[in-house]
C-alpha positions in Angstrom: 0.3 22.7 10.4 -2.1 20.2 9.5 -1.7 16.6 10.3 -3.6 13.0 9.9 -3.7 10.6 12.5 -5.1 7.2 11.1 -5.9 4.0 12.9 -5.4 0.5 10.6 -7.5 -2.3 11.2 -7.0 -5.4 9.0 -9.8 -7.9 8.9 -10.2 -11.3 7.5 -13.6 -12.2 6.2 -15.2 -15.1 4.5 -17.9 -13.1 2.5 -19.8 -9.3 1.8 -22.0 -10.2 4.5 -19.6 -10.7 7.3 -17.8 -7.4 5.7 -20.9 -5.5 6.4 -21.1 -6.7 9.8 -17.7 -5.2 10.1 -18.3 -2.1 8.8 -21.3 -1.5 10.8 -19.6 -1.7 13.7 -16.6 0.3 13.0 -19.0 3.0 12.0 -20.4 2.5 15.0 -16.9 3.1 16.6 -16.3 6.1 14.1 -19.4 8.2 15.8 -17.7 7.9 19.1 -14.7 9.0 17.2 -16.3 12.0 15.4 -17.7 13.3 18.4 -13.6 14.5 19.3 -12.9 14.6 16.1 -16.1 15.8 13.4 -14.0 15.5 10.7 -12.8 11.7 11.0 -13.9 9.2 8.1 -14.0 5.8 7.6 -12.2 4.1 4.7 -13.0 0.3 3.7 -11.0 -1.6 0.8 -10.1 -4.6 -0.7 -6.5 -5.8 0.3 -5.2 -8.9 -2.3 -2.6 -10.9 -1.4 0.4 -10.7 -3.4 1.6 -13.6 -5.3 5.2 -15.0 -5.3 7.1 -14.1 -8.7 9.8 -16.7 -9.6 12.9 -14.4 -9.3 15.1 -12.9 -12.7 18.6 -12.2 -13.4 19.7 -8.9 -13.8 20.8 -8.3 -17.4 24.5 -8.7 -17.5 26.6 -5.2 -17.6 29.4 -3.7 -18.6 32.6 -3.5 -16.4 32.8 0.5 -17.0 36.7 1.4 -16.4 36.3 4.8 -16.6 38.6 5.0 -19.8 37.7 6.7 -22.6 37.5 4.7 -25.9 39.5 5.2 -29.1 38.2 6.1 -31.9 40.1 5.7 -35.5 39.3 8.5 -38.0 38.1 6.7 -41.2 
């Protein structure tokens, strides 16, 4: 069985230069964590905030009865 334990940190930074401070020191943390654990890797991304959408109406549908329809022969 293999599994994937994974620790979330969410930071909030004014520029790249405070970002790299930040990511310094969680590498820093992540040798502490590789010496349990050799395999363990550090993942850093850009996380946008997600911006209201006015909401829509669903299109309008059909009251379905169940009954078939009735076709004239032509």
């Amino acid at each position: 069985m293999k599994l994937c334990g994974q620790i979330s940190v969410e930071l909030n930074v004014g520029d790249y230069i405070e970002a790299a401070v930040h990511q310094k020191q969680l590498e820093d943390i992540l040798q502490l964590v590789r010496n349990a654990y050799p395999d363990a890797t550090l993942e850093m991304r850009e996380r946008r905030e997600r911006k209201a959408m006015p909401g829509t109406r669903a299109a309008h549908r059909l009251v379905a009865t169940g009954a078939l329809n009735r076709y004239a022969d032509k």
